[in-house]
C-alpha positions, -999 to 999 in steps of 0.1 A, spaced: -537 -387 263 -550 -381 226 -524 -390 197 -503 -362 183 -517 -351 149 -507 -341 116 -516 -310 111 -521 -292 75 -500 -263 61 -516 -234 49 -503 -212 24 -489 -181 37 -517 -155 18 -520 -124 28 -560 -110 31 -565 -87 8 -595 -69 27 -578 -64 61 -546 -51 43 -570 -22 31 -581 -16 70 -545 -15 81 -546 18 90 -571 19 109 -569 17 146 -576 -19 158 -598 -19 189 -593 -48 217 -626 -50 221 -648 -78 207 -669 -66 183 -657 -28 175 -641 -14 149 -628 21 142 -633 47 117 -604 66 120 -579 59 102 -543 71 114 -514 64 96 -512 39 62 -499 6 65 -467 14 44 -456 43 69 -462 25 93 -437 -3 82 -409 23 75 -413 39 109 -416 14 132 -390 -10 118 -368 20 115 -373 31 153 -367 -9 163 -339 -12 141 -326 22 166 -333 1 194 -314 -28 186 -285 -6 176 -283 7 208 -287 -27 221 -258 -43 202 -238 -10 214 -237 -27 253 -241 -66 250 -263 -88 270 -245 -103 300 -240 -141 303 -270 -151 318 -294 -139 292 -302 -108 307 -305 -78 282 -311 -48 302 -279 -39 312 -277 -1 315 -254 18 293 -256 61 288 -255 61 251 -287 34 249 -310 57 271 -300 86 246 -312 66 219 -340 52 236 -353 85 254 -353 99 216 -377 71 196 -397 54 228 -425 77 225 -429 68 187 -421 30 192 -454 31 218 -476 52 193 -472 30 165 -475 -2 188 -510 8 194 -526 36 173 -506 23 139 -516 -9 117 -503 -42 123 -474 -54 108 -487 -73 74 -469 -105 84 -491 -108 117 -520 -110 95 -537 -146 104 -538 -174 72 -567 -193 92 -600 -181 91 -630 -187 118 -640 -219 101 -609 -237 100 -606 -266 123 -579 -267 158 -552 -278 140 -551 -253 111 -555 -226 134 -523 -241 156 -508 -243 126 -513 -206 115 -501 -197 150 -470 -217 153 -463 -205 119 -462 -168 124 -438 -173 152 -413 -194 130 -417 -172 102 -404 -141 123 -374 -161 134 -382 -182 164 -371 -214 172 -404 -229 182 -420 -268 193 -454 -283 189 -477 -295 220 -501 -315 216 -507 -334 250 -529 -326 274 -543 -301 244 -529 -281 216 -499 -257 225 -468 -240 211 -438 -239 226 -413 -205 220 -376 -204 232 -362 -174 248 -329 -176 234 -340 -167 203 -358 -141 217 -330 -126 234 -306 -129 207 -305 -103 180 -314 -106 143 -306 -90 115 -331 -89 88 -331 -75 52 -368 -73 53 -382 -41 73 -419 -57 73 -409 -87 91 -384 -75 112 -418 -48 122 -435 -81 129 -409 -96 153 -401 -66 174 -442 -63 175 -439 -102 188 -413 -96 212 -430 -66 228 -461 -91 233 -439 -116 251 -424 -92 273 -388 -96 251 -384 -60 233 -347 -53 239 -361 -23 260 -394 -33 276 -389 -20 307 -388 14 293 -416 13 271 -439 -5 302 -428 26 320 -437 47 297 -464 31 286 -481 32 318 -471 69 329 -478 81 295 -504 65 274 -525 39 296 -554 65 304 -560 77 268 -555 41 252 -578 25 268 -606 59 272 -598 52 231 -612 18 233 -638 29 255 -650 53 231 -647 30 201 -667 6 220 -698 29 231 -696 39 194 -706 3 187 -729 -9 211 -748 31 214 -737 49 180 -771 66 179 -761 82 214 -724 88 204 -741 111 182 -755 131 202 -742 171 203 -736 167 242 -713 137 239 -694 153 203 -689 185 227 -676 163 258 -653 140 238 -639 158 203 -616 185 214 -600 156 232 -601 132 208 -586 161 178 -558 166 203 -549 130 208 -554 125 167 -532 149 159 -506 142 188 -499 103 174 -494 117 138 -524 116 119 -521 150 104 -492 141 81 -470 110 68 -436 130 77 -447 136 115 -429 105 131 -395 112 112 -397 147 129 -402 140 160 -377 118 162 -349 143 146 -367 165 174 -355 162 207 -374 193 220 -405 183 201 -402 152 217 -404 166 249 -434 186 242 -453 157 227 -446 134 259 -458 162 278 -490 171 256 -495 133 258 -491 133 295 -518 165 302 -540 142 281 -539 118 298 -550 137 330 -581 148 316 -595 112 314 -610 109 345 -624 144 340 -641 135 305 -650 103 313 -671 113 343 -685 134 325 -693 116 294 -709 88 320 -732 111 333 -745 124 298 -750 89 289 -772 79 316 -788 109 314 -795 109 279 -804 66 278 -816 54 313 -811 19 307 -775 25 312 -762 25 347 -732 44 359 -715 11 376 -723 -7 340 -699 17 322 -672 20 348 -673 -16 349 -670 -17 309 -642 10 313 -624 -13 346 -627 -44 319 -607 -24 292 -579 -14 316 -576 -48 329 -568 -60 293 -546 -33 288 -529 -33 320 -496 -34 305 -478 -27 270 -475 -61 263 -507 -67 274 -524 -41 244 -505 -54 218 -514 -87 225 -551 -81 224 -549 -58 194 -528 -91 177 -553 -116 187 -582 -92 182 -615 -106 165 -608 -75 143 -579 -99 126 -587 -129 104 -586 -157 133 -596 -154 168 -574 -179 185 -588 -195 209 -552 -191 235 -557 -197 271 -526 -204 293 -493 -193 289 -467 -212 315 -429 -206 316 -400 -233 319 -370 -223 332 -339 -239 339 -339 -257 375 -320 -241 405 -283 -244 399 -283 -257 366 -286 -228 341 -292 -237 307 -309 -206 285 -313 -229 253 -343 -248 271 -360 -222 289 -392 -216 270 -427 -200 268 -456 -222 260 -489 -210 248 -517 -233 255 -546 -234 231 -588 -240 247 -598 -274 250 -612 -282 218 -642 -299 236 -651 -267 251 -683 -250 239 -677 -222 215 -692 -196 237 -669 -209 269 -646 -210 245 -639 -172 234 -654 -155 266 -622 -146 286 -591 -129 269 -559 -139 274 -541 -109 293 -503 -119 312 -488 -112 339 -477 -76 348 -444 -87 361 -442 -107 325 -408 -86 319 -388 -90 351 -400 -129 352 -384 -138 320 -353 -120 322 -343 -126 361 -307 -118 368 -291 -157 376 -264 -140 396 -290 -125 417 -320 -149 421 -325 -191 418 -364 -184 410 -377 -161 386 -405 -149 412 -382 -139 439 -373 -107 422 -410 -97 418 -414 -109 456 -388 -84 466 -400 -58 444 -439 -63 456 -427 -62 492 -409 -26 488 -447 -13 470 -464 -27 497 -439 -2 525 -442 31 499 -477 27 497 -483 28 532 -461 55 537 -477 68 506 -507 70 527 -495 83 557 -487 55 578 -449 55 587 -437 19 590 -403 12 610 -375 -7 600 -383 -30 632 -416 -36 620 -408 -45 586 -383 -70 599 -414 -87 615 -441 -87 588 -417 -94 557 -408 -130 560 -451 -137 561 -458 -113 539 -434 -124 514 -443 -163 518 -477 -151 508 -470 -132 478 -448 -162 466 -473 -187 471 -498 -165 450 -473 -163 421 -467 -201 424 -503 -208 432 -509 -244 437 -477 -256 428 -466 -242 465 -491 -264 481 -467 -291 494 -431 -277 488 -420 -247 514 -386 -246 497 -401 -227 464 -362 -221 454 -361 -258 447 -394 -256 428 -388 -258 390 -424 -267 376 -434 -246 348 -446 -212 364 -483 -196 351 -476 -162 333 -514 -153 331 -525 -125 355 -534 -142 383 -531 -144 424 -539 -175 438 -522 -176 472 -517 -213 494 -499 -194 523 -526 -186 552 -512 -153 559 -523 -142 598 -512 -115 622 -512 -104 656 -508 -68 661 -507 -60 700 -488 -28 717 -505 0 739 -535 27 729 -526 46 699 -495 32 686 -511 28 650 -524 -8 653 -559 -4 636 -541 23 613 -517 -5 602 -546 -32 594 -567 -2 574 -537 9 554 -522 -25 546 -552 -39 531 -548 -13 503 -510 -10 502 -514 -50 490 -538 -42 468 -517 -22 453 -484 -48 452 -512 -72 442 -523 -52 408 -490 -38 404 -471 -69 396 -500 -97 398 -532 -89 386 -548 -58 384 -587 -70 380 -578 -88 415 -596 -66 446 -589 -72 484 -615 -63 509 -620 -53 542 -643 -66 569 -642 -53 606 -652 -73 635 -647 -64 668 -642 -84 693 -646 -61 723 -681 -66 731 -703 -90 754 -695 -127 745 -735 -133 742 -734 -105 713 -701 -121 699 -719 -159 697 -747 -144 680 -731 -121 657 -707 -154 644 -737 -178 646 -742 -200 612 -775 -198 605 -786 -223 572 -788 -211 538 -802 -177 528 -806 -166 561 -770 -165 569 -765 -134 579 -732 -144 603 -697 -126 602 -686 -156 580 -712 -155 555 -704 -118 555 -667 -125 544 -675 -152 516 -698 -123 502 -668 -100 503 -646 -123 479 -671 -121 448 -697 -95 450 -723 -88 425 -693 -62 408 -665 -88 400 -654 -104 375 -633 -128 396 -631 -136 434 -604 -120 452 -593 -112 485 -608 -110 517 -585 -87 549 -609 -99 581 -597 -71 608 -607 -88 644 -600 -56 666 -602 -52 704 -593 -89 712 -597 -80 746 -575 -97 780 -580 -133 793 -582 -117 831 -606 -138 849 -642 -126 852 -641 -101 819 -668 -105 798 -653 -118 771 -624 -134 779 -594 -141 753 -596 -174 755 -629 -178 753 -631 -156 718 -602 -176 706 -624 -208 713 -658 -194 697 -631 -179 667 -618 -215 664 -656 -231 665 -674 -208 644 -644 -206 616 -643 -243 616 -678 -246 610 -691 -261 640 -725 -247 656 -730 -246 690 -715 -236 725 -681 -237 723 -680 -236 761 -696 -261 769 -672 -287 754 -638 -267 763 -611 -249 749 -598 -268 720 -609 -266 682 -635 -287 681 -649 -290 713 -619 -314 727 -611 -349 713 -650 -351 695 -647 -355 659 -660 -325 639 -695 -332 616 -688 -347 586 -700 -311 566 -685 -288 590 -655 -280 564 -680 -266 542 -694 -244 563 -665 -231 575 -639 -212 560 -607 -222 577 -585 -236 548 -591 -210 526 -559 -190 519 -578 -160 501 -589 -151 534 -561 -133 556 -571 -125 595 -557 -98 613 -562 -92 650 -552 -60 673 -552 -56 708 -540 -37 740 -529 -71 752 -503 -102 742 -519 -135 729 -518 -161 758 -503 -191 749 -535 -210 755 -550 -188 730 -528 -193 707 -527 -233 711 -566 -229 704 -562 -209 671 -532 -223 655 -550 -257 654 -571 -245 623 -552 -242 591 -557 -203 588 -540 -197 621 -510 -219 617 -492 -195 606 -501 -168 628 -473 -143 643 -472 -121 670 -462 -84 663 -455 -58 687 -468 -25 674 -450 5 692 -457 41 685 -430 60 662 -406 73 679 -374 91 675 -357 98 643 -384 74 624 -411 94 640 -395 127 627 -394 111 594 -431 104 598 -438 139 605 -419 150 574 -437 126 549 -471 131 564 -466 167 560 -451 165 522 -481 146 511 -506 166 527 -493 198 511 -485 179 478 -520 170 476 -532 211 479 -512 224 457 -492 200 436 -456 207 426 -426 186 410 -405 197 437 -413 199 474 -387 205 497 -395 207 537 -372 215 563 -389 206 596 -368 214 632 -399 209 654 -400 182 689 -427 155 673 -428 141 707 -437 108 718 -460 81 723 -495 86 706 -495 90 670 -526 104 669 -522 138 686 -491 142 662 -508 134 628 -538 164 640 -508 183 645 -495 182 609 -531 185 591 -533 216 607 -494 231 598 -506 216 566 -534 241 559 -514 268 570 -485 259 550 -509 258 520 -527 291 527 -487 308 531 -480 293 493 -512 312 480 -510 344 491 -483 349 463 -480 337 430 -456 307 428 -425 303 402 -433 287 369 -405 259 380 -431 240 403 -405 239 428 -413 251 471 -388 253 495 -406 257 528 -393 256 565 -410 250 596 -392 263 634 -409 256 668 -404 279 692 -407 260 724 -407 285 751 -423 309 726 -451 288 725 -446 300 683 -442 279 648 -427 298 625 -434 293 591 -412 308 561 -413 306 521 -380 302 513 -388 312 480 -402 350 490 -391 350 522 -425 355 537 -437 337 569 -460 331 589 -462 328 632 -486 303 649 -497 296 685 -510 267 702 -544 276 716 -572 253 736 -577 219 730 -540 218 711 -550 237 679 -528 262 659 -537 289 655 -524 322 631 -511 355 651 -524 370 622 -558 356 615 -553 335 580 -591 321 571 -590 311 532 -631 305 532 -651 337 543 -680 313 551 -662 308 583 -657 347 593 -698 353 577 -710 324 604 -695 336 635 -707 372 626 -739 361 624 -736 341 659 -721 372 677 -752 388 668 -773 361 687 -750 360 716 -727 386 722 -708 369 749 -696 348 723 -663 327 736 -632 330 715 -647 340 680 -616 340 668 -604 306 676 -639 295 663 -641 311 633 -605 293 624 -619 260 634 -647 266 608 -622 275 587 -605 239 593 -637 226 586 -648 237 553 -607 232 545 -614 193 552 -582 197 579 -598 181 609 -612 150 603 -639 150 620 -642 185 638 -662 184 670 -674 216 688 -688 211 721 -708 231 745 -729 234 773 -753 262 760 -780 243 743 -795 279 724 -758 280 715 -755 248 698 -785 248 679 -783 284 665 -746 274 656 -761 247 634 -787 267 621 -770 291 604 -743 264 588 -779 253 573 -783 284 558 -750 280 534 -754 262 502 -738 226 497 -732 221 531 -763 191 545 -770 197 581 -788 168 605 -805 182 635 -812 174 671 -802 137 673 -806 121 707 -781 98 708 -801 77 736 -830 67 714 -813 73 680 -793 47 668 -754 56 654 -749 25 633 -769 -3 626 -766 -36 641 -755 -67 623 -789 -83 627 -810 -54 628 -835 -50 595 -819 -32 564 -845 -2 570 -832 4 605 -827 43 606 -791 49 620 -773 80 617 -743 64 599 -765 57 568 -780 91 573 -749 108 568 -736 84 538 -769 88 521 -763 129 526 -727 123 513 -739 101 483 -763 129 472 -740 159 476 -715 141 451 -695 114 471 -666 117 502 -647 142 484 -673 169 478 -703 169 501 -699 189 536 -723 179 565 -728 189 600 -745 173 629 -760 184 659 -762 159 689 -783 165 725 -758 142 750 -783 148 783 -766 117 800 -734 102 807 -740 71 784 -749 91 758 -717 106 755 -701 69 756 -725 62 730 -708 88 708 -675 83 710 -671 60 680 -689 84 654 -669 114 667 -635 99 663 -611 103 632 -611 70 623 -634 55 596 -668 42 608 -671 7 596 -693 -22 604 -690 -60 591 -713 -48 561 -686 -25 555 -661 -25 525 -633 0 519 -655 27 495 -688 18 522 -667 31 552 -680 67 564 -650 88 565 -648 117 587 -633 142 563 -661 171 559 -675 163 589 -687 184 617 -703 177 648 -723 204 668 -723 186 705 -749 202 730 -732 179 765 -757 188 797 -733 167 820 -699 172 830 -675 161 798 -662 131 797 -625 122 790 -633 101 760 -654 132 742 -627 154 758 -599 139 737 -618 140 705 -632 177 708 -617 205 684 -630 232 706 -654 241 736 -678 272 731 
């Protein structure tokens, strides 16, 4: 330990030359500056110690509770708050700093002047503060000074504290201004700093009348939206409810044109300077939004901006709170850790400190409620992780989140405690000082076992929860953190599964597990994050299958342990039985890494032998069994109703949708059901535009099923029109009264009746083109046994611009994906049909169609993957590499007689 220090006072001086750039708006970046200058530092003053001072009124109106926390709700505080949140936000980021925040230490000063001018500007804003300085420089700020209120004579320093507080997390209504803050004014905050720093680094090209048309209209509008067109604007607005109103909602329509603008602008760029690369500027634009992931989070990189006097060198924040049972608010305390002063300059200033996004509901828990200050956060990242999934259509039951919560939540703990969790699995008891920097560093070896039978959502579970965690993950953790996918199945010939997961030395390690290290810090991130491994298809342990369970479980064991070899030949157990694993083996493998979670799925249970073999490596330990059974019931009328809501949402985008379904959603199978609802979907869309809709945003549809009608009736509620469908061939709706919204469809089977006269239900055809070009079916599959058919079907779909069509694949000497060891160049047509999809624009634009020759049996079993809805992935694969099947269509010429697997996927015979 080094000896505590004197350190030497500076005089508290204002700088005359950054009190003259106070109105200028203060970039996060590094190096930028702006030019545009939007309110003057004295306005600035007024208004936002005024609209704090209204804050803390309201406050004092409903006092704190016992335990510390201040957010209790109260009806007159939200009146107050709804009324002056808007401006509080604008002047925390587009208005000057408070003077007081203005840094006495310059660049040049040594560690201990600087520590000095830091703890200083705390205790001169009225916090109760402590000096650190063992193992390095720190300063210590209590929260019950933070939580209490002040009353202060001075407006300029009161500005200061309230800007302080909102830093910390601490602003008597922080909650409200994160939500605000991130519904409202995220996008065009950090699109500003975006701007201000390609002004800096490529002024010459910022300059240049293509980017001025792309970005000033938007720029104007957001100027003079934040009050630069006059001193008096902020006063108005605030004694102007309805003018408030408008200005969140200007703000908000602003904020939607980002993405818009931005794409654009990045494709000017490159165009105009080819040096620049599109993933270098999204990755600039990522980096911003990380910084700025919160409220707190901008004001604390516009405070400790180089743009200031004195870039303080801050890295850690940790919290101490009181220990379980023993609450005692006067010690709990944030401490702000300074760089090790034996760092190198350049190590030194190259990260930003940026906090947690949970910072708020950490530091003011509820004690009645919670013994840790995570646990609410746990709770509250668990309930993201169930709407996302059903977010993206996947309906979880309350059974199955019964099963997956207790792992799921040990895992998100143990990322929030990070290594502190290693050795205590009673976190409740754990009182070490708890990391508020944006992080995710999980201990817990999450691992699952999803079995049940064919199609009751198991591989839809594993595909959906990857991103649903993301989501929790940058939601409440950190939001640079990524998760990735890799797929491995595990269905296959055990010779193929021994090479595939063979460890092969150095750079020619092209196994499964070098694969998965890869995925946790590609070439694109900034930091290594998290890897979802999806081992599908475990397949039975009945003896005589090639493979057998618990002979995949023994290889899985091996190869993840790091041991080469045949696990065969030495047994079951991890290992190889009771020989003692090479002394470099650990290195090799990647069983104790926590960062990796494995999910398996299968038709079948985990034999007990299996799991004996697994749950001897540290990333199986805590492996659980889950049985996965198909939606059924009420819950599966439920997820009927919220699939349906958010595929309609989606098309036509409303504040209010409102669905009444009385239809039989069956049984078993998910996957008939969820085809069933895209297409009641797209006629549910075309019935709301065949009239113009209210002004209110508001749809009130309802869907009947006529059993013994064989009928769904559709009916606007809002005009009283409706519609009447029937269930034709292969289970597809179809209109009584033909309803085709893209004439492309109706213009190709024209043109085929011309060819062949004797054409089979045009009708039913032409709406299944129709589904097609709608993206409804994903993918849509038309087979037949008339070759001339097939290939003049496909040749006039060439004929129509932006559609890319692929022609007369043999599936028996062209490959459909490429195998893990097979040369990059290997033509496939899974890369064929990305590469078409990357040139028309990306999965959400491009349209391409397909046309296969099956002349054999196996080549129709050689299909079946490609053809089915679910993504195509490989273990190369990530989430954005996957080929998705929206926009597809396949043109299937079968010789043979059809095949039950191509049967169930087919949208139509011709």
């Amino acid at each position: 330990m080094r000896p505590t220090k004197r350190l030497k006072k500076k005089p508290q001086e204002g700088n005359e030359e950054l009190k003259q750039q106070r109105g200028q708006l203060i970039s996060s970046s590094s190096s930028s500056s702006s030019s545009t200058s939007f309110a003057s530092s004295s306005r600035y003053i007024i208004s936002s110690s005024s609209l704090d001072q209204k804050s803390s009124t309201a406050a004092d109106s409903s006092s704190a509770n016992d335990n510390g926390d201040a957010y209790s709700d109260n009806s007159n505080k939200a009146v107050v708050l709804s009324n002056s949140s808007i401006d509080l936000c604008i002047s925390r980021l587009f208005h000057a700093l408070p003077p007081t925040l203005v840094a006495t230490a310059d660049d040049d000063d040594d560690d201990d002047d600087k520590v000095s001018s830091f703890r200083s500007q705390w205790t001169q804003h009225g916090f109760r503060t402590t000096l650190v300085s063992s193992p390095r420089w720190a300063v210590s700020v209590y929260l019950d000074f933070c939580r209490s209120p002040r009353n202060s004579t001075n407006s300029a320093q009161e500005a200061g504290r309230q800007f302080l507080l909102t830093c910390i997390g601490m602003h008597t209504h922080q909650l409200q201004l994160e939500n605000i803050y991130k519904t409202v004014f995220k996008k065009c905050w950090c699109f500003s700093l975006f701007l201000e720093r390609l002004a800096y680094v490529r002024g010459e090209h910022m300059r240049e009348e293509s980017i001025c048309d792309a970005i000033n209209d938007w720029r104007d509008e957001l100027t003079k939206l934040i009050g630069g067109e006059n001193d008096d604007s902020i006063i108005s607005r605030n004694e102007d409810a309805i003018k408030k109103e408008k200005t969140e909602l200007l703000l908000q329509k602003l904020s939607n044109k980002v993405p818009s603008i931005l794409s654009n602008l990045i494709v000017k760029l490159t165009d105009i300077d080819h040096s620049l690369r599109t993933e270098q500027l999204l990755h600039e634009y990522n980096r911003i939004e990380w910084e700025n992931s919160s409220l707190a989070n901008a004001c604390l990189q516009r405070w400790l901006s180089s743009s200031n006097s004195c870039r303080y060198a801050l890295d850690q924040v940790y919290f101490k709170f009181s220990p379980p049972g023993r609450y005692l608010p006067k010690y709990e305390r944030i401490t702000i850790y300074f760089k090790d002063e034996n760092e190198h300059g350049e190590e030194r200033s190259s990260n930003k400190l940026t906090v947690i996004p949970s910072l708020t509901e950490i530091l003011n828990r509820d004690i009645s409620k919670t013994s840790h200050p995570i646990d609410t956060v746990v709770r509250d990242m668990l309930q993201t992780t169930w709407d996302t999934l059903l977010h993206n259509g996947y309906y979880i039951d309350q059974n199955q989140k019964d099963q997956l919560a207790p792992s799921i939540s040990k895992f998100y703990t143990s990322g929030l405690i990070g290594e502190n969790a290693n050795n205590n699995k009673n976190h409740a008891n754990n009182a070490m000082p708890l990391l508020l920097n944006a992080h995710f560093t999980p201990t817990y070896p999450l691992s699952l076992y999803l079995y049940g039978l064919a199609g009751s959502g198991k591989s839809s579970l594993v595909r959906n929860l990857f991103v649903a965690m993301n989501a929790a993950i940058a939601k409440y953790c950190d939001p640079e953190l990524l998760v990735r996918f890799v797929k491995q199945n595990l269905n296959k010939p055990y010779s193929t599964l021994e090479l595939e997961l063979e460890l092969r030395p150095n750079n020619n390690d092209c196994s499964v597990m070098s694969i998965i290290q890869g995925r946790r810090m590609t070439l694109a991130q900034s930091k290594p994050g998290l890897v979802v491994v999806g081992l599908e298809e475990m397949p039975s342990n009945v003896e005589g299958s090639d493979p057998r369970q618990c002979d995949v479980c023994s290889l899985l064991s091996y190869r993840f342990s790091g041991r080469k070899g045949d696990s065969k030949s030495v047994g079951t157990s991890v290992g190889g039985g009771t020989a003692a694993a090479p002394r470099n083996s650990s290195k090799r493998g990647i069983s104790g890494d926590a960062t990796i979670i494995t999910i398996f799925t299968s038709n079948y249970e985990l034999e007990p032998s299996s799991l004996e073999t697994l749950s001897k490596l540290e990333m199986f330990e805590n492996l659980i069994e889950v049985n996965i059974e198909a939606v059924a019931g009420q819950d599966r009328h439920s997820f009927a109703l919220s699939y349906l809501k958010q595929r309609v949402r989606t098309t036509v985008g409303c504040k209010r949708l409102n669905i009444n379904l009385d239809m039989d959603c069956g049984g078993g199978d998910t996957r008939p059901l969820v085809r069933y609802l895209r297409m009641l979907s797209f006629y549910i869309c075309a019935l709301l535009m065949e009239q113009q809709r209210s002004d209110n945003g508001n749809i009130d549809v309802s869907v009947t099923q006529h059993v013994d009608a064989n009928l769904t009736q559709i009916t606007n509620s809002e005009c009283g029109r409706s519609m009447e469908l029937k269930c034709g061939s292969f289970q597809n709706l179809y209109a009584a009264r033909p309803c085709i919204l893209d004439p492309r469809a109706s213009d190709i089977v024209v043109e085929l009746q011309k060819r062949h006269p004797n054409l089979k239900d045009p009708s039913e055809l032409s709406q299944i083109l129709g589904f097609y070009f709608a993206r409804t079916l994903s993918p849509v599959v038309i087979l037949s046994r008339n070759k001339e058919l097939i290939s003049d079907l496909t040749a006039v779909i060439a004929r129509l611009e932006g559609v890319e069509v692929i022609r007369n694949i043999d599936p028996s000497s062209y490959k459909m994906m490429r195998s893990l060891y097979d040369p990059s160049d290997t033509p496939n047509l899974r890369d064929d049909i990305l590469q078409l999809q990357r040139d028309g624009g990306g999965q959400s634009q491009a349209l391409v169609t397909i046309e296969l020759a099956c002349r054999t049996r196996d080549s129709q079993m050689i299909i079946r993957e490609i053809i089915e809805d679910n993504p195509s992935m490989t273990a190369f694969s990530s989430e954005r590499s996957a080929l998705y099947k929206d926009g597809l269509l396949f043109c299937v010429h079968v010789e043979r007689a059809i095949t039950p697997e191509i049967a169930s996927r087919a949208s139509l015979l011709i």
